[in-house]
C-alpha positions in Angstrom: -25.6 218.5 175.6 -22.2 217.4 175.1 -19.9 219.7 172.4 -18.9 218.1 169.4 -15.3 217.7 170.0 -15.5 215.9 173.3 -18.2 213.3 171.2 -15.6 212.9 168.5 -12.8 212.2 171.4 -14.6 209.3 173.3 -15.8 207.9 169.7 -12.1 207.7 168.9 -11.2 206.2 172.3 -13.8 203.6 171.7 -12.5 202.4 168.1 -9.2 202.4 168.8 -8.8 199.5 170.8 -10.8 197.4 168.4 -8.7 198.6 165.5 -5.7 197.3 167.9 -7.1 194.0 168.4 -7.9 193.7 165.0 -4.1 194.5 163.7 -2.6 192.6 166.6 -4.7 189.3 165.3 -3.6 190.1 161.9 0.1 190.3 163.1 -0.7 187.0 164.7 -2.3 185.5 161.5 0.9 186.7 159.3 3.1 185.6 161.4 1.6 182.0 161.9 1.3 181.9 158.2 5.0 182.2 158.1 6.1 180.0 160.4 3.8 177.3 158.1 5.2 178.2 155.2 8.4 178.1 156.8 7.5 174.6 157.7 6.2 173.3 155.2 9.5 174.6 153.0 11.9 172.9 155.3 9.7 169.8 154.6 9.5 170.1 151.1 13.4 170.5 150.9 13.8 167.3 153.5 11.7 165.2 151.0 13.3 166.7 148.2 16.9 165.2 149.9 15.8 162.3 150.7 13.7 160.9 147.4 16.7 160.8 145.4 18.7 159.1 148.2 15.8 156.6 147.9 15.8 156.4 144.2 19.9 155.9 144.6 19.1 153.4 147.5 16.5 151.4 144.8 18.9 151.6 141.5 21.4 150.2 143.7 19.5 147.5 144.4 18.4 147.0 141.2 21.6 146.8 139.7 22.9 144.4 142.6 19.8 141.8 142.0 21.6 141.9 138.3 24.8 141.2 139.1 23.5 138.3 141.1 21.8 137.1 138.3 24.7 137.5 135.9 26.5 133.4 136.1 29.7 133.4 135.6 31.2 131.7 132.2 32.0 128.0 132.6 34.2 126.3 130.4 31.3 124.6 128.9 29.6 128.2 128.0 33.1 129.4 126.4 33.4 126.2 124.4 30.2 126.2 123.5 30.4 129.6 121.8 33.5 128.9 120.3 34.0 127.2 116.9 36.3 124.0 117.4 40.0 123.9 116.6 42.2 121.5 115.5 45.1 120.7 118.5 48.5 121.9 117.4 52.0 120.7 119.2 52.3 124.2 120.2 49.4 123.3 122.6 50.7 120.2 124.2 54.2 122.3 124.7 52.5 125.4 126.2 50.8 123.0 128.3 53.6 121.0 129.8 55.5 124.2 130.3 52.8 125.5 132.0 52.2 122.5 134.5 55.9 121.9 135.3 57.1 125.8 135.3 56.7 126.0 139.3 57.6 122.7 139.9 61.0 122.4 138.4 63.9 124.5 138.9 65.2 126.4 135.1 67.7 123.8 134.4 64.9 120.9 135.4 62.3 123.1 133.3 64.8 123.0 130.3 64.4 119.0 130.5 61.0 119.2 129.9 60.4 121.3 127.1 59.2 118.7 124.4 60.7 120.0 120.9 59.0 120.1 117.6 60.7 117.0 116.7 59.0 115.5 119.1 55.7 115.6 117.4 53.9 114.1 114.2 51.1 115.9 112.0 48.3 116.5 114.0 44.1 115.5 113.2 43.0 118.6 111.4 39.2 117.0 112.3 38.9 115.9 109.1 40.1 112.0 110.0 38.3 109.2 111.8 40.9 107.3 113.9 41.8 104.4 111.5 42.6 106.8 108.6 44.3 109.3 110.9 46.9 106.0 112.4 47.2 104.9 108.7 48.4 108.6 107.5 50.9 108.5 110.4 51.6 105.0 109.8 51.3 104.2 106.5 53.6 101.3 107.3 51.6 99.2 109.9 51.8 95.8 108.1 55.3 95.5 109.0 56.0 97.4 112.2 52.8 94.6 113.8 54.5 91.4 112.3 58.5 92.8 113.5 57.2 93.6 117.4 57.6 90.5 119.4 58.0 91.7 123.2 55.4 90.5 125.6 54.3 93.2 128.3 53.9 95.8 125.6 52.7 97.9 122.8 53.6 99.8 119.8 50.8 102.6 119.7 49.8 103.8 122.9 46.0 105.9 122.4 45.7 107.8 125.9 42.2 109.5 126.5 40.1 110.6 129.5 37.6 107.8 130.1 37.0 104.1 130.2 33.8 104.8 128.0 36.2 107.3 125.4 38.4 104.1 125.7 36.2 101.1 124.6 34.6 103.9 121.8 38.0 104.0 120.1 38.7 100.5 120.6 35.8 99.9 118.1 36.4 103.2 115.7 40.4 100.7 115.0 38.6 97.8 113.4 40.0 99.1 109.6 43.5 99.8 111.0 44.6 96.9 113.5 44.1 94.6 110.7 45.6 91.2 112.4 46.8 93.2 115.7 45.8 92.7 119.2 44.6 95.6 121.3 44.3 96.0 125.3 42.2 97.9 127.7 44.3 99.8 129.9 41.5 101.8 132.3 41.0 101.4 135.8 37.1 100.3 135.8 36.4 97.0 136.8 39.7 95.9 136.0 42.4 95.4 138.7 46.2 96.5 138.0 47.5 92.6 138.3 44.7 91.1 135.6 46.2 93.5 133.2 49.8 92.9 134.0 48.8 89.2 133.6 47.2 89.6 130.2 50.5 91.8 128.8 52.2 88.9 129.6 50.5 86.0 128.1 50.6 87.1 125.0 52.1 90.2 122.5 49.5 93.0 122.0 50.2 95.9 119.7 47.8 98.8 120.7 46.9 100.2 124.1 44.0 102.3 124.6 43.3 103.4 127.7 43.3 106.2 130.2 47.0 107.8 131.9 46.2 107.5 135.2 46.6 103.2 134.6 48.7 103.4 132.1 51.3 105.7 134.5 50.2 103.0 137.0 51.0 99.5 134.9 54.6 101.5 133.7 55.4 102.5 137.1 54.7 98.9 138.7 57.1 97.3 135.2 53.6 95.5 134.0 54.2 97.2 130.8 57.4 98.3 129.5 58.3 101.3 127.2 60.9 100.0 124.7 58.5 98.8 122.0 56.4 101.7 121.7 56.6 103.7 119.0 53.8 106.1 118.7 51.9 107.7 121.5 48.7 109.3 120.1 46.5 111.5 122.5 42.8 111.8 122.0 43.3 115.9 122.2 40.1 117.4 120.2 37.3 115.0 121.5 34.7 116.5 123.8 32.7 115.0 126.1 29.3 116.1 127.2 30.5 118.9 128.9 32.6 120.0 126.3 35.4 119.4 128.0 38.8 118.1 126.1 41.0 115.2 128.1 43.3 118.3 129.0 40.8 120.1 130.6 40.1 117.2 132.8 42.3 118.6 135.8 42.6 114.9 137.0 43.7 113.8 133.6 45.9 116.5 133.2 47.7 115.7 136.1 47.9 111.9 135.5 49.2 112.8 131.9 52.2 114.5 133.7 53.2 112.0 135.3 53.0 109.7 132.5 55.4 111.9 130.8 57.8 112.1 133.5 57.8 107.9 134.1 59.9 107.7 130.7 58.3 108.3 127.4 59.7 112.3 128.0 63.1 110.8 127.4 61.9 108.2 124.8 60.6 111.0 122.8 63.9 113.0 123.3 65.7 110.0 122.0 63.9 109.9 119.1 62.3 106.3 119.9 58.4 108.0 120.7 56.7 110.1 118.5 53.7 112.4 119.7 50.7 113.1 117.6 47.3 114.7 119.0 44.3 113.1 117.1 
């Protein structure tokens, strides 16, 4: 029989390799279980990083499908929106200054400036046309029977359209009284038919648009030394709310018409300017 202690010895010889498998597999386990958790931190910070860099990426895209959205402002929007306002002198001069500022030299600029003597009373949107010409008129009976020169007119009424034209033609039927009016637009008549018609006979008001009319003055079919009034057609809108100076075509053609020689006629005192 074996002593005691020797038993005891080969016992503990016997255990202790399974108790150092045991606590090597539990190192293993630990240390797996860290390099997981390890893991699954680094993911957790990578997804972390990069939601709110997809959350930026979306509100910017958001916030650019909105700003395509946004239209711009037209004219017509503005307008629209805006309650209307009688047209002042003040306008018409801003306006010419404008237009001619980089196209004249100071001195040249000077020349055009149109002075407050220049202008009659303005509409204040409370007159139809015939009531407005009488109140800046008020004596038509005898300026019609004392003008007598063929190839022109007294009033000149200078709007945007051929279609604005002929509608103010008619609204004149309580002013003209006994006087002779002419169209002076460019549709469907030609530039000689209405040089032919300011001769045959003596016409007192002009209606029409300023591309013809700077047309007919530049080609001596109608002459400037009768006229007495030149009336613009400044606070009517057309469908797109547009006034005859917001017309950039117009605009231009006004220029010029200003530049042929009623400028100088209303320096001299001759022309008077009044925005209906």
């Amino acid at each position: 029989m074996p002593d005691a202690p020797e038993v005891d010895e080969e016992i503990k010889q016997e255990t202790e390799p399974a108790e150092n498998l045991n606590t090597q597999t539990k190192k293993r386990k630990s240390s797996t279980e860290k390099i997981i958790k390890a893991k699954k931190k680094k993911n957790e910070q990578k997804e972390c990083a990069v939601a709110p860099d997809k959350k930026e990426n979306e509100k910017d895209k958001s916030v650019k499908h909105k700003k395509k959205r946004k239209k711009k402002k037209t004219i017509t929007d503005v307008l629209a929106s805006s309650e209307p306002k009688p047209g002042c002198p003040a306008d018409l001069q801003q306006l010419v200054t404008q237009y001619f500022s980089d196209k004249c030299s100071v001195i040249e600029l000077e020349e055009h400036k149109l002075q407050d003597s220049c202008f009659l009373s303005s509409n204040d949107l409370t007159h139809s046309l015939s009531s407005y010409l009488k109140h800046i008129c008020p004596k038509w009976a005898k300026v019609q029977k004392h003008h007598t020169d063929k190839s022109s007119v007294v009033v000149l009424i200078v709007c945007s359209s051929a279609l604005r034209s002929i509608e103010l033609i008619k609204l004149l039927t309580t002013f003209k009284g006994e006087a002779k009016t002419i169209k002076l637009f460019a549709k469907h008549i030609k530039v000689e038919e209405q040089i032919k018609l300011l001769q045959k006979g003596i016409t007192h008001i002009g209606v029409g648009t300023p591309g013809r009319i700077c047309a007919l003055v530049e080609k001596e079919g109608l002459h400037l030394e009768a006229l007495r009034y030149l009336v613009l057609d400044w606070n009517w809108r057309d469908q797109k709310l547009r006034r005859m100076m917001d017309i950039p075509e117009v605009k231009v053609d006004f220029m010029k018409l200003l530049d042929v020689g009623i400028l100088n006629k209303c320096k001299e005192g001759k022309v008077k300017i009044s925005l209906f």
